[in-house]
C-alpha angles and dihedrals in degrees: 000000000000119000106018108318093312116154121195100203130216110224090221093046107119113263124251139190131205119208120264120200113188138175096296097336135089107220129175119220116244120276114273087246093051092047100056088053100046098042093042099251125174116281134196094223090045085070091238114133118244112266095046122138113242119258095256100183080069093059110138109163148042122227105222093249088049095046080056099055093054091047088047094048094047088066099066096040136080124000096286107051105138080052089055101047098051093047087053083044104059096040083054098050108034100035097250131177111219087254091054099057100031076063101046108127132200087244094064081071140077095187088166095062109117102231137008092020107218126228115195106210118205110203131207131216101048091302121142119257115238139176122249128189113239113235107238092254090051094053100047081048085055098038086047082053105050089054080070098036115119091172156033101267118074107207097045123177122245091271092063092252128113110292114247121231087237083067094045091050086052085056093050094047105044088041081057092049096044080047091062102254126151092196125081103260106216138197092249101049091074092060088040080048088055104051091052092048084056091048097054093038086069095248123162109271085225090053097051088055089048095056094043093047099238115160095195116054087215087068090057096046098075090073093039101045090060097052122108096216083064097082099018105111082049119109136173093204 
């Protein structure tokens, strides 16, 4: 492929996926199609020559396997790195916004529950709160955290007070960077990361806005109209 890599991507050219394999779930990676449009690729109809590099100051979204790399990354940078990758963690699986999660207290848990651990997830912006079930690892990385916890607040600065989401952002973007990407990661991608794992994963599109909190669907199709699953039973025989 000519300049790096770079695709310039036809909008009839057959879809195809590429396998994702993430901490205790089976994911698929966005349609090529999908993924030009959401990544800003080039594009024949936006007038930019194929070859081009994407505009990557526009970035808006994490694949899932990106969204693991950077979780991944953030684990083996910085002096808090347990803390980081939890934190990444949890905005990744549970869909959260950076003031969401800079807010998450130990009392949103029930980590001695004996099975399917809940997580009651407050939202923010007028979105609806919801309970979520913890994965077994998240929950040992949470229950490992709370032994050292001297607060309300689960994820805490350096200086023992509630982390900031400029701080957050800094994580995000020095784990992308330690992950090899040349665009800015950002606290938001995860939840948008989130929303288009469900979507390829076939879940409900009610569902999906249920888990992210949306009170309005139109808010949740985004994610469902660009999956692939979505018209895959459909033929034209």
């Amino acid at each position: 492929m000519p300049n790096g890599g770079q695709a310039c991507l036809d909008p009839n050219q057959k879809a195809s996926t590429k396998a994702y394999r993430g901490p205790k779930r089976h994911l698929e990676l966005l349609p090529r199609t999908a993924t030009a449009q959401i990544l800003d690729f080039p594009h024949p109809s936006d007038g930019q020559s194929c070859g081009e590099k994407p505009n990557v100051s526009r970035r808006k979204y994490l694949s899932p396997d990106e969204a693991r790399r950077v979780i991944d990354a953030a684990g083996r940078i910085g002096r808090q790195r347990e803390r980081d990758q939890l934190l990444l963690t949890m905005m990744y699986r549970h869909g959260l916004r950076v003031s969401e999660a800079v807010d998450l207290r130990w009392t949103d848990f029930d980590l001695d529950a004996s099975r399917d651990r809940p997580f009651w997830v407050r939202r923010v912006k007028g979105s609806k709160g919801t309970t979520h079930t913890l994965e077994p690892d998240t929950a040992r990385l949470l229950q490992r955290a709370r032994k050292r916890a001297d607060g309300i607040y689960v994820f805490r600065s350096e200086r023992g007070g509630k982390l900031s989401t400029d701080i957050v952002r800094v994580i995000c973007e020095r784990a992308g960077q330690t992950a090899g990407f040349e665009f800015r990661a950002r606290p938001h991608m995860f939840r948008h990361a989130a929303g288009f794992a469900l979507a390829e994963e076939g879940t409900d599109t009610r569902l999906i806005q249920d888990f992210l909190g949306h009170r309005d669907i139109k808010s949740t199709v985004i994610y469902t109209e660009t999956s692939q699953r979505r018209l895959a039973g459909v033929r034209v025989r």
